[in-house]
C-alpha positions in Angstrom: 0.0 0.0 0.0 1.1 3.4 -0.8 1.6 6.3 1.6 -1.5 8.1 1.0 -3.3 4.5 1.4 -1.7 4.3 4.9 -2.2 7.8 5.8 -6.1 7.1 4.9 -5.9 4.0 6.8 -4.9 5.3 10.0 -7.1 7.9 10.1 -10.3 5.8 9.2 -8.6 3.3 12.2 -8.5 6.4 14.5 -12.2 7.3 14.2 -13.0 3.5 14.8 -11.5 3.2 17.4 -13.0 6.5 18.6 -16.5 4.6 18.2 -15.3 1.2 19.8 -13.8 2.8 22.6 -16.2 5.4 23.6 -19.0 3.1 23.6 -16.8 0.6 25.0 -17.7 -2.3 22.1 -14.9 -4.4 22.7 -15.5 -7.2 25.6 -13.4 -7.4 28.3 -12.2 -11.1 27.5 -10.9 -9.9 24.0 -6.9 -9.4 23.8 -4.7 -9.0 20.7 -4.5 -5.9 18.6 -5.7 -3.4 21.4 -3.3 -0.8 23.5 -2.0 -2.4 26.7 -3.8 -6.1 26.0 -0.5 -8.0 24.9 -0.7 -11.6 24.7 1.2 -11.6 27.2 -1.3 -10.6 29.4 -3.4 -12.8 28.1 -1.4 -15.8 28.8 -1.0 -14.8 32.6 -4.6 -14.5 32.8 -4.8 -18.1 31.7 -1.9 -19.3 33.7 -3.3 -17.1 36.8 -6.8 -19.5 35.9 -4.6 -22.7 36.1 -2.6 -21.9 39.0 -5.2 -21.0 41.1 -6.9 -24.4 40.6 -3.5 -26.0 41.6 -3.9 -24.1 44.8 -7.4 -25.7 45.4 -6.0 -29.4 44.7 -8.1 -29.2 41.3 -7.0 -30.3 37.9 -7.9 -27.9 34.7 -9.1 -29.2 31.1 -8.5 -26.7 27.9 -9.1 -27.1 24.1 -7.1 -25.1 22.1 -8.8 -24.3 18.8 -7.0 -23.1 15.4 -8.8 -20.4 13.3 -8.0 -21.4 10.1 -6.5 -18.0 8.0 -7.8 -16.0 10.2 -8.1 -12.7 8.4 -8.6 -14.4 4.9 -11.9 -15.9 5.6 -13.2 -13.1 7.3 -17.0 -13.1 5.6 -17.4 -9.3 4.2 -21.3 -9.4 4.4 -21.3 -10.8 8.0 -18.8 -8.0 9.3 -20.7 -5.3 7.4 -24.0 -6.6 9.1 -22.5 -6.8 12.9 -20.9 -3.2 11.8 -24.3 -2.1 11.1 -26.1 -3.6 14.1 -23.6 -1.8 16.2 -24.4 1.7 14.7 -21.4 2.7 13.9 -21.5 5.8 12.0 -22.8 5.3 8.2 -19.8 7.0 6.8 -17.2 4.3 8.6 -19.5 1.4 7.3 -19.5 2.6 3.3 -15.8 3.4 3.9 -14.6 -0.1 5.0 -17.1 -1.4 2.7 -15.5 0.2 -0.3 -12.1 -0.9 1.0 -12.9 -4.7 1.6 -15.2 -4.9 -1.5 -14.1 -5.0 -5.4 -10.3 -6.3 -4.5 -8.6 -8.8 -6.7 -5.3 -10.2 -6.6 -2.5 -12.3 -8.6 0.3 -14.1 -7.9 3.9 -14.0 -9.6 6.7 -16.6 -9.8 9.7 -15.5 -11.5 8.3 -14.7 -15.0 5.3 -16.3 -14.9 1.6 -14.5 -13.1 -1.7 -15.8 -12.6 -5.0 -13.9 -14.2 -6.3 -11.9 -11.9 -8.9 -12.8 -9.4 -11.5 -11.3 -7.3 -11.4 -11.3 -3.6 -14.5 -12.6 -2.1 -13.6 -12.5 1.4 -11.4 -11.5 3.9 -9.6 -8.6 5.5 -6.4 -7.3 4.1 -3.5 -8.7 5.3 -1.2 -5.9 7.2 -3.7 -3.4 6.9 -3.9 -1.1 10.4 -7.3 -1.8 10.7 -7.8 -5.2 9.9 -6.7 -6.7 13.6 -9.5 -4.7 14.9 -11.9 -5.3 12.2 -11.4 -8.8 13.0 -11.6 -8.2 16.5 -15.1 -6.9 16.6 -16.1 -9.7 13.9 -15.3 -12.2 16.9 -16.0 -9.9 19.3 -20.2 -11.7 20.1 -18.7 -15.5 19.9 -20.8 -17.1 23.1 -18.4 -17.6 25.9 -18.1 -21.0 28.4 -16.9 -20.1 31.9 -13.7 -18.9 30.2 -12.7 -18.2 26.9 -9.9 -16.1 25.8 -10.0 -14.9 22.0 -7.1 -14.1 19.5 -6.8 -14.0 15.6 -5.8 -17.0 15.0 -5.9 -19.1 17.9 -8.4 -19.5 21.1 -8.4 -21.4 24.7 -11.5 -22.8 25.6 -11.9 -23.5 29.9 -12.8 -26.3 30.8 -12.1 -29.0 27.9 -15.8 -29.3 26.6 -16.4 -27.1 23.4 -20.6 -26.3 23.9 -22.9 -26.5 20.9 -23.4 -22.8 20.7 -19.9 -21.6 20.0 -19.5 -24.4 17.2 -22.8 -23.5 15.3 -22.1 -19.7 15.7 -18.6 -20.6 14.3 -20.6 -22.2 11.3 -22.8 -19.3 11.2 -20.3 -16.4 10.8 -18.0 -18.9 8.5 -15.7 -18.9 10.8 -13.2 -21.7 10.1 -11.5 -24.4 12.5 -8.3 -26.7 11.6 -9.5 -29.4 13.6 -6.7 -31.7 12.5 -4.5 -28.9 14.7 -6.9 -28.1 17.4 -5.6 -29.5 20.8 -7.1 -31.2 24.4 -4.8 -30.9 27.6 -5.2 -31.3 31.1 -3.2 -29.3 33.8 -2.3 -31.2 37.0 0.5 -31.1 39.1 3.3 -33.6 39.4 2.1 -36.6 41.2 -1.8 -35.9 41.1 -3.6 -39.2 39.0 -6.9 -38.0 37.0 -9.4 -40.0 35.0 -8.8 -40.3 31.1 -10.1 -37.4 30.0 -13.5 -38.5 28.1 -13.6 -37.8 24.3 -14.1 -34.4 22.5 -15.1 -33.1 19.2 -15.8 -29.9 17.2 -18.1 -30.3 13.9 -18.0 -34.4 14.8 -14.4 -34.7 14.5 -12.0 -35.6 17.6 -9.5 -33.3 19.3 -6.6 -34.9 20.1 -5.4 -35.3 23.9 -1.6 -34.1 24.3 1.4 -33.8 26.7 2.4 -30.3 25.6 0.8 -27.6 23.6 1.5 -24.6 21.8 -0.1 -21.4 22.6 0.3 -18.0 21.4 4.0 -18.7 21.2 4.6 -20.7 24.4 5.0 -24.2 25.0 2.4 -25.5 27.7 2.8 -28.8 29.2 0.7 -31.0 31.6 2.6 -30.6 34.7 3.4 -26.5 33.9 7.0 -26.9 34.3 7.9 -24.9 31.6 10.5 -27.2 30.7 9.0 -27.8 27.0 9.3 -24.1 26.3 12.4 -22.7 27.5 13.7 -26.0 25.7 12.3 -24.5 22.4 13.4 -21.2 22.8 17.1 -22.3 23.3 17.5 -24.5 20.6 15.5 -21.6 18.0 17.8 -18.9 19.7 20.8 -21.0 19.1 20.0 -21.4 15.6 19.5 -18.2 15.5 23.1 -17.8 16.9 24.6 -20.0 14.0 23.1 -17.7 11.4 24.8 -14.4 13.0 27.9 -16.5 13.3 29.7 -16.1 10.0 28.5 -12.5 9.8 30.3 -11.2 12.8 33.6 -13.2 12.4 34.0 -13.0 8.4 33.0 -8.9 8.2 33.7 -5.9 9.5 30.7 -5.8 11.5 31.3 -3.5 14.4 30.7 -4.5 18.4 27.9 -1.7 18.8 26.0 -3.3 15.7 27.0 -6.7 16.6 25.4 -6.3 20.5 22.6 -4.3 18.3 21.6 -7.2 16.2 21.5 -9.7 19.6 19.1 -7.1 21.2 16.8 -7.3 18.0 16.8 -10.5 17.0 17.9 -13.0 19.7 17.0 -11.4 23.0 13.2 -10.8 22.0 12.9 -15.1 21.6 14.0 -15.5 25.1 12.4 -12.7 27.2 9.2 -13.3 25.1 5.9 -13.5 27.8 8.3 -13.5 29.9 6.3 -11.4 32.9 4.3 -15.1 32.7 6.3 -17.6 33.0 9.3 -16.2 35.2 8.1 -16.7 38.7 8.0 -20.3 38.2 11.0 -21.2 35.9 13.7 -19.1 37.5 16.1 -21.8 37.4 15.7 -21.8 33.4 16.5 -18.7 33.2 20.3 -19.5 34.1 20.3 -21.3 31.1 19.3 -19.0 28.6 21.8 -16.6 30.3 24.2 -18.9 28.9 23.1 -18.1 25.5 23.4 -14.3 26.0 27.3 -15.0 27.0 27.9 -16.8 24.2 25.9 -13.6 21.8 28.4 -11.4 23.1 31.1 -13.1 22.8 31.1 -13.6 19.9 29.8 -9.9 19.0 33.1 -8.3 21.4 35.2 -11.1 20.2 36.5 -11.0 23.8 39.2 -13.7 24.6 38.6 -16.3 27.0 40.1 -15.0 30.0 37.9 -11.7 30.2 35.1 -12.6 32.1 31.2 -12.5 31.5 30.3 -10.1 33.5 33.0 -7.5 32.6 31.6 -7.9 29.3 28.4 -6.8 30.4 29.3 -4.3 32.2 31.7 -2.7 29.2 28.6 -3.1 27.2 25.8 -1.8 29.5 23.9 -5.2 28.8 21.8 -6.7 31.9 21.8 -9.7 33.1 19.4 -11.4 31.4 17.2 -12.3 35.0 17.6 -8.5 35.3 16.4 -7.6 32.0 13.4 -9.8 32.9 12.7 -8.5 36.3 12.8 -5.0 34.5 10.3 -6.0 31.4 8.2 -7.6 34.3 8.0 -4.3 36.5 7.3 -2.0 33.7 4.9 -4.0 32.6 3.3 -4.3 36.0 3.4 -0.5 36.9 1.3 -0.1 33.6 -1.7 -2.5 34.6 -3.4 -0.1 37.4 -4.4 2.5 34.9 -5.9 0.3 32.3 -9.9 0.6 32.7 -10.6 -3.6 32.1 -10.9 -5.4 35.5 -9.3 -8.4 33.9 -5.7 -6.8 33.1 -5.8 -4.6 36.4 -6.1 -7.9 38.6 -3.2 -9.5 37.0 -0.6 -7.8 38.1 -1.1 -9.8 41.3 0.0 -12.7 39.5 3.2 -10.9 37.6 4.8 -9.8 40.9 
């Protein structure tokens, strides 16, 4: 999209927002895509669910559902409609309606393209508004006893999916990749449970696993954390092997080599983590290790300067400082925020 597009697009997103805001449209259960409801806090406010029923000696069944292209399939009519039942301004509704209808598309591969073809549904991909459009399209999806929404993922509490929420998916054409939906069941170590009894969505089973992914994090049955801190090492030591070559066979200097670290290895391992800290402390000794190695090789340092006099040449934290930081800041922020369910977290994030 050009700059004028853009330009257009933020302020049509601005005046939406006005109207969903103001009139407070948005549920209080919906995260993703809105100012100061990260996913982040959306995980704590499941993990805060699951702890809590540890505490009571209880167990906790979730189904993890996968929204199949999310913004792709988003049904133009059915948005426009729920748009229009919300009585948002006429003007908004024609505008978005004259954005989403009459696109096309093609596809190129070296020096062949395809004919052009029309779009018939869906919300464009990287567009400012489309997060929210898709938001509010989701936003009246009937809720068990807890449900937490996201583009293209959702947790159903406890492990039964109702009828309601499965025929309103059909109804808004909402699609489900029930080959990578998921069924777990949170206990802690030595507690025995039944076999969970079967589920299904649209007659097809869900699958009963040991560890699951969610929203970027690895959940497992016990909630050790284990499975994901094992997942971010080995991506952030891949990662590590790519920037490799480039730092020892250039001219790459220290600054840009600690630079590149901070942008594109640091983020995997301090990612959610205001959630998962307080109870996988002693994994974070290992990812530490990582951040050595990063800038060692970015300094090129030799082997008998130590660790933390690199750190302290280059300013960089510790990492279980950095996280105590991104934890704080991100807890000083929760008092202001006018939904009940992101103020009360930051008991659990302390």
């Amino acid at each position: 999209m050009d700059t004028v597009g853009k330009l257009f697009e933020k302020i049509l997103l601005t005046r939406f927002l006005h109207v969903v805001n103001e009139r407070g449209l948005m549920r209080d259960e919906q995260f993703g895509f809105r100012p100061r409801h990260s996913t982040s806090l959306q995980l704590a406010r499941l993990v805060e669910r699951i702890t809590r029923n540890f505490g009571e000696k209880r167990v906790t069944g979730a189904v993890f559902l996968d929204v199949a292209k999310a913004f792709d399939t988003v049904w133009i009519d059915g948005l426009l409609y729920k748009l229009t039942l919300l009585n948002f301004p006429s003007y908004i509704v024609h505008t978005i309606s004259s954005c989403l209808r009459g696109r096309t598309f093609e596809a190129s591969f070296q020096t062949a393209t395809s004919s052009r073809r029309g779009m018939r549904a869906g919300v464009a991909q990287g567009g400012l508004i489309s997060p929210v459009l898709f938001s509010l399209y989701v936003n009246d999806m009937p809720s068990p006893s807890h449900h937490v929404p996201q583009a293209d993922a959702a947790c159903q509490l406890p492990g039964v999916i109702p009828q309601r929420p499965s025929a309103c998916l059909s109804e808004w054409r909402i699609a489900i990749n029930v080959s990578k939906n998921t069924a777990i069941i949170f206990a802690r170590a030595g507690r025995h449970f039944i076999q969970p009894r079967r589920v299904t969505l649209f007659g097809e089973p869900i699958e009963w696993v040991e560890t699951t992914r969610y929203l970027g994090v690895t959940l497992d049955t016990r909630f050790t954390w284990s499975p994901h801190i094992d997942h971010v090492r080995k991506r952030a030591a891949q990662r590590l092997g790519m920037l490799g070559p480039l730092n020892t066979k250039s001219d790459l200097s220290v600054r840009n080599g600690v630079l590149l670290y901070k942008q594109l290895i640091r983020p995997m391992m301090d990612y959610a983590c205001p959630v998962w800290r307080s109870a996988a402390r002693t994994y974070v000794r290992k990812l530490q290790v990582l951040q050595f190695k990063c800038l060692r090789l970015a300094t090129g340092a030799p082997w008998y300067i130590s660790n933390g006099q690199i750190h302290e040449d280059l300013g960089v934290p510790l990492l279980a400082d950095h996280i105590r930081s991104l934890t704080e800041s991100l807890d000083s922020k929760l008092a202001d925020v006018g939904n009940p369910l992101v103020r009360q977290l930051g008991r659990h994030l302390r």
